[in-house]
N, CA, C and O atoms as a Tinker XYZ file with bonds, in Angstrom:
   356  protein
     1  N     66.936000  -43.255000    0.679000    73     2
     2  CA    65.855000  -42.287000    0.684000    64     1     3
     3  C     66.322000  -41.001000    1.351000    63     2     4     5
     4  O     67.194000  -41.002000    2.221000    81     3
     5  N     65.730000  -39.936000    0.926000    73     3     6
     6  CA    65.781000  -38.798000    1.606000    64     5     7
     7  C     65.562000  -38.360000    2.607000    63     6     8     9
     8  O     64.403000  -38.767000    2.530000    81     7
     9  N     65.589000  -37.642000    4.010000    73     7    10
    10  CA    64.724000  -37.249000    4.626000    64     9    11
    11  C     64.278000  -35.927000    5.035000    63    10    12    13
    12  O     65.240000  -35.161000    5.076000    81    11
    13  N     63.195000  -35.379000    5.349000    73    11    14
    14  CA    62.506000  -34.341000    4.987000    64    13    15
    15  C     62.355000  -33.943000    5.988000    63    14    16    17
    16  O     62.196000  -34.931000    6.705000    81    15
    17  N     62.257000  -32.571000    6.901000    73    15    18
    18  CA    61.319000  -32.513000    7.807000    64    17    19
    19  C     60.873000  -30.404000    7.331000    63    18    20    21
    20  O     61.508000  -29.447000    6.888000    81    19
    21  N     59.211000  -30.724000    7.873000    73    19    22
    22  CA    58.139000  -29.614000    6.838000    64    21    23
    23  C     57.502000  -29.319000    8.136000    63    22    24    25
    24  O     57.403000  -30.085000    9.094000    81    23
    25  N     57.097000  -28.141000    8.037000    73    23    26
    26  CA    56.382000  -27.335000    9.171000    64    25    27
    27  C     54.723000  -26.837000    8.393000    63    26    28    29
    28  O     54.729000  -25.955000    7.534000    81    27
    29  N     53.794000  -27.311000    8.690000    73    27    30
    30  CA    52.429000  -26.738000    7.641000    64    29    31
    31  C     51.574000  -26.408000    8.935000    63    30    32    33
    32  O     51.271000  -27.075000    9.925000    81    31
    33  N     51.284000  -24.986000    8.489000    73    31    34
    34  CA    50.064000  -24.341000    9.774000    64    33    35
    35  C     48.857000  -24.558000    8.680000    63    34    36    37
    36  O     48.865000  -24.518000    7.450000    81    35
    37  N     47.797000  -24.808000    9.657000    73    35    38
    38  CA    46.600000  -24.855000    9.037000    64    37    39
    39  C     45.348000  -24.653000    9.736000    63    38    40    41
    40  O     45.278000  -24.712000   10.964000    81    39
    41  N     44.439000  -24.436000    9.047000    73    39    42
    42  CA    42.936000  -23.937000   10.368000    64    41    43
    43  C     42.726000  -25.340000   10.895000    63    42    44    45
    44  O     43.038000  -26.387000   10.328000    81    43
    45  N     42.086000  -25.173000   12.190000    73    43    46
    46  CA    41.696000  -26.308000   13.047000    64    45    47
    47  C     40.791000  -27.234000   12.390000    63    46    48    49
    48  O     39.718000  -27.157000   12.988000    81    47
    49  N     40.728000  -27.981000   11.546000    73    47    50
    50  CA    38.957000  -28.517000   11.551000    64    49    51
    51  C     39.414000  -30.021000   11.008000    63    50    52    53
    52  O     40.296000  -30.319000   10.201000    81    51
    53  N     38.512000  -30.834000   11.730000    73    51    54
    54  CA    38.027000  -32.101000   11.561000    64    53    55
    55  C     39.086000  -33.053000   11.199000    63    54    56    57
    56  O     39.869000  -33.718000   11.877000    81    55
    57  N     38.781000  -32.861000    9.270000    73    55    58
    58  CA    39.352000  -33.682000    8.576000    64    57    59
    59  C     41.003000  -32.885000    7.730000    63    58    60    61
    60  O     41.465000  -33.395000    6.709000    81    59
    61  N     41.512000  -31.912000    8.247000    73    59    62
    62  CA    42.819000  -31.146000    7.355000    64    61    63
    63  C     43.946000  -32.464000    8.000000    63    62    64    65
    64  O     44.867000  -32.695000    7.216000    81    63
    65  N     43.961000  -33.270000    9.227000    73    63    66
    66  CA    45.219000  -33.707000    9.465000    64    65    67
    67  C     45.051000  -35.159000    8.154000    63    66    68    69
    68  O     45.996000  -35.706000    7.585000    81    67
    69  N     43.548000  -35.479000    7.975000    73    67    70
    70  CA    43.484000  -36.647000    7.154000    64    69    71
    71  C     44.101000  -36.629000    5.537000    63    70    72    73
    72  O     44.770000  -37.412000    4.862000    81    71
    73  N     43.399000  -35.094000    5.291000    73    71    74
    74  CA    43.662000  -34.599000    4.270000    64    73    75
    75  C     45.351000  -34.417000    3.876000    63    74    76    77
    76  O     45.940000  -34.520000    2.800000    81    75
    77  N     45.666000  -34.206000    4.798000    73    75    78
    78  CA    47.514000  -34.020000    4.608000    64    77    79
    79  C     47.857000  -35.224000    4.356000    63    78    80    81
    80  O     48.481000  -35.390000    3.308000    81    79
    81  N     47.577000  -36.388000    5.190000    73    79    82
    82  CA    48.395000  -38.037000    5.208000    64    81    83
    83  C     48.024000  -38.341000    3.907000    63    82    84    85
    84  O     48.868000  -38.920000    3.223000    81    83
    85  N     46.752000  -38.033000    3.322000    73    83    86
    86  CA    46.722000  -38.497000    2.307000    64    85    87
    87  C     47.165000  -37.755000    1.025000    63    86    88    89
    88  O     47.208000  -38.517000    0.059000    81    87
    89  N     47.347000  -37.077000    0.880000    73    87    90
    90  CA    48.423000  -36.027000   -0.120000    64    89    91
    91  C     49.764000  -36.537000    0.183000    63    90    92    93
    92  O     50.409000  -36.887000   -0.806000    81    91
    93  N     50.289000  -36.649000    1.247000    73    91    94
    94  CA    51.787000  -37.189000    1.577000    64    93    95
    95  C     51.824000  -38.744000    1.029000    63    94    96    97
    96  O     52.759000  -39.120000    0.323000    81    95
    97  N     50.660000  -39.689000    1.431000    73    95    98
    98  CA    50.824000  -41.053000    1.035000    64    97    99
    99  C     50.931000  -41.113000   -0.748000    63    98   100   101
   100  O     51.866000  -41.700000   -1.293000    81    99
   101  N     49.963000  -40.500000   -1.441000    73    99   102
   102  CA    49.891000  -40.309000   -2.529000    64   101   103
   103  C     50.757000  -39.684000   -3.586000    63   102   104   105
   104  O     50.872000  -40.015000   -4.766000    81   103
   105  N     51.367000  -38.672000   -2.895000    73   103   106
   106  CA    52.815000  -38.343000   -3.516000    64   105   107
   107  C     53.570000  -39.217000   -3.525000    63   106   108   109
   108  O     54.505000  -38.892000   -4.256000    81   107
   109  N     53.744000  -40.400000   -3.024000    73   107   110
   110  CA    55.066000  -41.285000   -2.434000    64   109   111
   111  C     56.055000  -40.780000   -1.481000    63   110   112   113
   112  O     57.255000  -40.751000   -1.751000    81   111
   113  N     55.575000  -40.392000   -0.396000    73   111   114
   114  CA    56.216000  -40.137000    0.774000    64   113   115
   115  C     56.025000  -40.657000    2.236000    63   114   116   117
   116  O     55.025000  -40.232000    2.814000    81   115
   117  N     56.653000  -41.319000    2.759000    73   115   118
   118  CA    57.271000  -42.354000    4.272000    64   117   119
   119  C     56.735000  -41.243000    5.328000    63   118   120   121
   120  O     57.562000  -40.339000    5.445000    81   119
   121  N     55.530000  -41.054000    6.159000    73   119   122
   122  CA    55.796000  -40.594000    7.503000    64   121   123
   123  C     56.514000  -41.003000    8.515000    63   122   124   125
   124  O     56.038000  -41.751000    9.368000    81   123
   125  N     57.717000  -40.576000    8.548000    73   123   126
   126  CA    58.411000  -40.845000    9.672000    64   125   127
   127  C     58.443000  -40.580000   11.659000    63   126   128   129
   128  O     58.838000  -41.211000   12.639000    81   127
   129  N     57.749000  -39.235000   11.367000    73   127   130
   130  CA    57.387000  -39.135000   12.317000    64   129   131
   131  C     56.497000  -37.402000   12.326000    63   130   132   133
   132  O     56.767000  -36.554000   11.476000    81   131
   133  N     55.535000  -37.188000   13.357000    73   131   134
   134  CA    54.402000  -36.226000   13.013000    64   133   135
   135  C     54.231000  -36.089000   14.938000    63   134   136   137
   136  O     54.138000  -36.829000   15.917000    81   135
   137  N     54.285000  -34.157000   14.484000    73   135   138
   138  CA    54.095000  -33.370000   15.882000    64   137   139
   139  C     52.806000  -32.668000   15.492000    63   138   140   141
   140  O     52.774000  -32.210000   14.350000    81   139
   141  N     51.376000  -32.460000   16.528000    73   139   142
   142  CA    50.665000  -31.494000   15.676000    64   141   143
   143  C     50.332000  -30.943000   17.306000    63   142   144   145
   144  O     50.121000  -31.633000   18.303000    81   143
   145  N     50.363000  -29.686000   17.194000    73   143   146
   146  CA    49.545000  -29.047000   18.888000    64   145   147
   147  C     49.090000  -27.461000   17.996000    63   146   148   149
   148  O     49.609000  -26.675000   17.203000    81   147
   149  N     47.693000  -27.659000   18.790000    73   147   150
   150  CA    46.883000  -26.122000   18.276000    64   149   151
   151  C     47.979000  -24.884000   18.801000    63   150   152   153
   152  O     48.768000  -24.568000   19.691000    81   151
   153  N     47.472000  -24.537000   17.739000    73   151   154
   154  CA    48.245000  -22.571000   18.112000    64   153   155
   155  C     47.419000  -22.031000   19.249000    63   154   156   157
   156  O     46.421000  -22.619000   19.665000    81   155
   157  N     47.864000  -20.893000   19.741000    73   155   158
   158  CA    47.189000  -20.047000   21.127000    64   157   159
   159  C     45.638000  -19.776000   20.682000    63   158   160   161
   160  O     44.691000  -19.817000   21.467000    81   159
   161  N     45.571000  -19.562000   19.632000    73   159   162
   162  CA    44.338000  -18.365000   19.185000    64   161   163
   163  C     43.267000  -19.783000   19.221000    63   162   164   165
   164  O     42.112000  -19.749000   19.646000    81   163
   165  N     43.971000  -21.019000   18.662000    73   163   166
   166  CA    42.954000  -21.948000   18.873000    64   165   167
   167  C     42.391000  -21.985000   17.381000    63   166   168   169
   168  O     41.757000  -23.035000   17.275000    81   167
   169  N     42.363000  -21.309000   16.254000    73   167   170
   170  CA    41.638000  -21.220000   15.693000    64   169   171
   171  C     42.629000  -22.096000   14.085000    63   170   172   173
   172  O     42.175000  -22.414000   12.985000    81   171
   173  N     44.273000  -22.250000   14.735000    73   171   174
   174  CA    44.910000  -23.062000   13.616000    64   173   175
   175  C     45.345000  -23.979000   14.249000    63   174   176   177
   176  O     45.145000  -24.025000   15.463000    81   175
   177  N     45.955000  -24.817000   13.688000    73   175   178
   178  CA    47.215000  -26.369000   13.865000    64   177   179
   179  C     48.697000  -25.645000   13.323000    63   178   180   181
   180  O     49.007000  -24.845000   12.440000    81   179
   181  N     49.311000  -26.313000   14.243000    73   179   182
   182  CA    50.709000  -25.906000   13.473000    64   181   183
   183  C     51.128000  -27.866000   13.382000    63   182   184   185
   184  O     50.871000  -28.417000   14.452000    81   183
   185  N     51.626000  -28.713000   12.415000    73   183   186
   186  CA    52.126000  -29.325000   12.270000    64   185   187
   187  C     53.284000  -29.643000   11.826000    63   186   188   189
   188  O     53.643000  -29.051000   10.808000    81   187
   189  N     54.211000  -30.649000   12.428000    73   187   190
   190  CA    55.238000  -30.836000   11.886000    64   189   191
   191  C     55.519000  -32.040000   11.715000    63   190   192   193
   192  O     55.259000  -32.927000   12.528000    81   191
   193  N     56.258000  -32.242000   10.298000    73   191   194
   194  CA    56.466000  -34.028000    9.819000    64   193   195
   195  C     57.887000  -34.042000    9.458000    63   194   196   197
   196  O     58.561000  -33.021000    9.314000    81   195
   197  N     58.315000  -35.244000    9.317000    73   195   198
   198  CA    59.499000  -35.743000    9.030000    64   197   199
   199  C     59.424000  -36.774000    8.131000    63   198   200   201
   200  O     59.345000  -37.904000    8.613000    81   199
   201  N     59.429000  -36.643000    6.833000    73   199   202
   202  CA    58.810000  -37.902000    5.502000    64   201   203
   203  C     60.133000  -37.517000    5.104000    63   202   204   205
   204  O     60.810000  -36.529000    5.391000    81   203
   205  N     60.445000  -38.961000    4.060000    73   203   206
   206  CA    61.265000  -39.297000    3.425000    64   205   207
   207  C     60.829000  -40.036000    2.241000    63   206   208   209
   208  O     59.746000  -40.609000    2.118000    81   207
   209  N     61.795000  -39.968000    1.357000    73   207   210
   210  CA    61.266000  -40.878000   -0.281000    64   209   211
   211  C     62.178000  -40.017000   -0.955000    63   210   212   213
   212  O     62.697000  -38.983000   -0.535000    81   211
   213  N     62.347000  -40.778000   -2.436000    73   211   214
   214  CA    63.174000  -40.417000   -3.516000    64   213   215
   215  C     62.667000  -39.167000   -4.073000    63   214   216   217
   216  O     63.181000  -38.246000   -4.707000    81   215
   217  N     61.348000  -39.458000   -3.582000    73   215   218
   218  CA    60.435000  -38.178000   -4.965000    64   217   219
   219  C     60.748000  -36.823000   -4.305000    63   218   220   221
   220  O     60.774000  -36.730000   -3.078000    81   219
   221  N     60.968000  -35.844000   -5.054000    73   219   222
   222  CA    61.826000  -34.484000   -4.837000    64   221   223
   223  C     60.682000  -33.796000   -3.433000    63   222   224   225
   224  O     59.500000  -34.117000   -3.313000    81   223
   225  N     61.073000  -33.286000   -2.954000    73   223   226
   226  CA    60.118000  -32.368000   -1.838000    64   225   227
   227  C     58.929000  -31.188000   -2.251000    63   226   228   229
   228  O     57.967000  -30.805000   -1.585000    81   227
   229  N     59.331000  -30.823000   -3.445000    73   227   230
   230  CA    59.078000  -29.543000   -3.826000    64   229   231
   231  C     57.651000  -29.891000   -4.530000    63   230   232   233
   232  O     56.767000  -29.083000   -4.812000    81   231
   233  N     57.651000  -31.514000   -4.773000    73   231   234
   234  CA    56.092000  -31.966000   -5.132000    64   233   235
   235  C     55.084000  -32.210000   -4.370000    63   234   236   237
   236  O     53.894000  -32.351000   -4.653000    81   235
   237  N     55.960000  -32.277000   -2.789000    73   235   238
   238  CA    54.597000  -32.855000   -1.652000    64   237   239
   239  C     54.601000  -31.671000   -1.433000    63   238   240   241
   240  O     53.411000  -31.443000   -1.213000    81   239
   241  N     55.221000  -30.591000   -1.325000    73   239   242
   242  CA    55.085000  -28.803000   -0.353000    64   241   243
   243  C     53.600000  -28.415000   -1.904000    63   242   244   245
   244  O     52.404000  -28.148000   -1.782000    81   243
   245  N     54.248000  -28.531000   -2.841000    73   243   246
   246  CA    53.490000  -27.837000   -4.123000    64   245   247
   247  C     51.926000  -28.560000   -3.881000    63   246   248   249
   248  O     51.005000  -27.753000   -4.013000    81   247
   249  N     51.598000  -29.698000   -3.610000    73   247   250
   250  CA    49.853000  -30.410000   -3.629000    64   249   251
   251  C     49.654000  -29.639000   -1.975000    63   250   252   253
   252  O     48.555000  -29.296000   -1.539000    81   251
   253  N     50.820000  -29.494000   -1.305000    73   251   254
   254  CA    49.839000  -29.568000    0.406000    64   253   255
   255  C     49.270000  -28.124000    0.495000    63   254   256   257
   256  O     48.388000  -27.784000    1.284000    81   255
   257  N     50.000000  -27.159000   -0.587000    73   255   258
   258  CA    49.585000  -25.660000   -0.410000    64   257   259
   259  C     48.112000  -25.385000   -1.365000    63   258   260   261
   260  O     47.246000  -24.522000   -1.512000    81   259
   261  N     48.313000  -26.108000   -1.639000    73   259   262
   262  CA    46.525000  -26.506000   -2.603000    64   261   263
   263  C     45.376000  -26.734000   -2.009000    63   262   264   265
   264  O     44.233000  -26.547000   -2.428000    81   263
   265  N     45.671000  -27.062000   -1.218000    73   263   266
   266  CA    44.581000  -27.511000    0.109000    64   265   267
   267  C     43.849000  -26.520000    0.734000    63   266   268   269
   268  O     44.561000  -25.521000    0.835000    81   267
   269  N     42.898000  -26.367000    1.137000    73   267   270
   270  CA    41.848000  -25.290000    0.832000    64   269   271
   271  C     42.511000  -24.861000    2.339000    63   270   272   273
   272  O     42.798000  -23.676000    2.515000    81   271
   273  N     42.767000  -25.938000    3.512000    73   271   274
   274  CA    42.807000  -25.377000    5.037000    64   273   275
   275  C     44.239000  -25.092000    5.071000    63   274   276   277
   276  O     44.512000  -24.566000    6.150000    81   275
   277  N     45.156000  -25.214000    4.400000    73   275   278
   278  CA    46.465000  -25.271000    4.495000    64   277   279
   279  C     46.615000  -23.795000    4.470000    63   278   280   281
   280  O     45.867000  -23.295000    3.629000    81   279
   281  N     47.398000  -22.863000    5.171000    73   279   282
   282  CA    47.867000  -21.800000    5.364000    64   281   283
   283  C     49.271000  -21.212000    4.784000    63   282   284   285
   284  O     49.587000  -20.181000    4.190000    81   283
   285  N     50.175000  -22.735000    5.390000    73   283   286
   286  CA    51.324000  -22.028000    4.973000    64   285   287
   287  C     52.493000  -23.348000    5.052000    63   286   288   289
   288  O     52.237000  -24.123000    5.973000    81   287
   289  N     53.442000  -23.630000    4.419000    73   287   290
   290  CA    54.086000  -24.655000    4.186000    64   289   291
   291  C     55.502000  -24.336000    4.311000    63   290   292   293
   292  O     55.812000  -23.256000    3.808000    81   291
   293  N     56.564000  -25.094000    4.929000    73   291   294
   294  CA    57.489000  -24.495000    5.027000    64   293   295
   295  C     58.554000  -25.753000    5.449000    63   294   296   297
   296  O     58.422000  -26.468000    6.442000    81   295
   297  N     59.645000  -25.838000    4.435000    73   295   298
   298  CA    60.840000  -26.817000    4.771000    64   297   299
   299  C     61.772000  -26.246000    5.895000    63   298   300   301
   300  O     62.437000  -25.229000    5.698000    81   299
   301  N     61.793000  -26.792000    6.837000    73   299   302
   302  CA    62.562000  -26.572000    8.498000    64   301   303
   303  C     63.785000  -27.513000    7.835000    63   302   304   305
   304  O     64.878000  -26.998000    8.072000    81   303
   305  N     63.861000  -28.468000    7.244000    73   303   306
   306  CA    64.914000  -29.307000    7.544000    64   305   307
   307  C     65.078000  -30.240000    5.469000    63   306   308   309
   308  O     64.297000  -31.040000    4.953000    81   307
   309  N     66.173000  -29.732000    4.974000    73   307   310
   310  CA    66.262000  -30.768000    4.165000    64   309   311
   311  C     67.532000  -31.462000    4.092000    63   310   312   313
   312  O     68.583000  -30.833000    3.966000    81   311
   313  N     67.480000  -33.008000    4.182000    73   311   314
   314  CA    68.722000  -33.930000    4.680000    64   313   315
   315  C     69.210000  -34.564000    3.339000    63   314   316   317
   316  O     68.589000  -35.106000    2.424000    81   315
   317  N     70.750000  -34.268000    3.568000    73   315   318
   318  CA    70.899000  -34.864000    1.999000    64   317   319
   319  C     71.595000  -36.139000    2.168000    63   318   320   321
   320  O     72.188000  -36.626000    1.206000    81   319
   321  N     71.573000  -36.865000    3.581000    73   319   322
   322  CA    71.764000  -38.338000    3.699000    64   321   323
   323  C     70.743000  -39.285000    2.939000    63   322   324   325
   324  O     69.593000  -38.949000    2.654000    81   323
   325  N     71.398000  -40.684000    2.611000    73   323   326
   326  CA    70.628000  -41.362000    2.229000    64   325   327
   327  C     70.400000  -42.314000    4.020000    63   326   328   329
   328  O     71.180000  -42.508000    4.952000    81   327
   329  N     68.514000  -42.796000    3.711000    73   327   330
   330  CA    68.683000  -43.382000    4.283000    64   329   331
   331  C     68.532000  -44.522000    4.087000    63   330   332   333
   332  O     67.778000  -44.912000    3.196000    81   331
   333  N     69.605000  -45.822000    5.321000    73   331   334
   334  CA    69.226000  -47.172000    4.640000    64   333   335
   335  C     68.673000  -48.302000    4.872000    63   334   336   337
   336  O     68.784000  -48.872000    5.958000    81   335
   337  N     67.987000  -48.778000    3.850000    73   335   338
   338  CA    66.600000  -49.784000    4.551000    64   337   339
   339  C     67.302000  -51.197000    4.809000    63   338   340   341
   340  O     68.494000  -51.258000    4.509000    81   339
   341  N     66.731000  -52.268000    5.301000    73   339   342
   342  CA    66.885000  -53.055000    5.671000    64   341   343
   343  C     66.266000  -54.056000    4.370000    63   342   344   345
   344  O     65.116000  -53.848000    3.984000    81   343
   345  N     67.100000  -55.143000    3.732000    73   343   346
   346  CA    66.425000  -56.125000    3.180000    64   345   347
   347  C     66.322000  -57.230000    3.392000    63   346   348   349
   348  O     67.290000  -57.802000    3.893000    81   347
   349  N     65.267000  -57.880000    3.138000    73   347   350
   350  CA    64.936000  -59.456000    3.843000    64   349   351
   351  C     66.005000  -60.531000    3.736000    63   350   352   353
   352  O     66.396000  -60.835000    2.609000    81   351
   353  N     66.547000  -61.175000    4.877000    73   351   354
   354  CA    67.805000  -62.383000    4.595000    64   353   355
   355  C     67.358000  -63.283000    4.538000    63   354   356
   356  O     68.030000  -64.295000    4.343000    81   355
């Protein structure tokens, strides 16, 4: 698998962090790991994730900028290691 890591600012409210997991789960993409702390003004989120999966990146950035609270989307990190899973012995 790939791994990804994406920077998405977005306005503060309620349900936008739910709204993201589920655009990411639904694309077919692994949360690996997720930073979120409000901006100064208070009035956005800046988040940052680290997902991985086969499916190209450019399909989870393309649905998350669709999103009515989503501001702004942005690849910080693209890894062109594979990574490798573990299978049952």
């Amino acid at each position: 698998m790939m791994q990804h890591q994406i920077s998405i600012l977005a306005r503060f409210r309620p349900e936008v962090l739910e709204r993201i997991l589920r655009v990411t789960r639904h694309r077919g993409f692994r949360i690996n790991s997720m930073n979120m702390g409000q901006s100064t003004d208070g009035d956005n989120v800046n988040i940052e994730l680290t997902v991985s999966s086969q499916r190209p990146l450019t399909q989870l950035c393309a649905q998350l900028t669709k999103l009515s609270d989503i501001t702004e989307v942005e690849v910080l990190q693209q890894e062109s290691r594979l990574l490798r899973t573990q299978s049952a012995m």
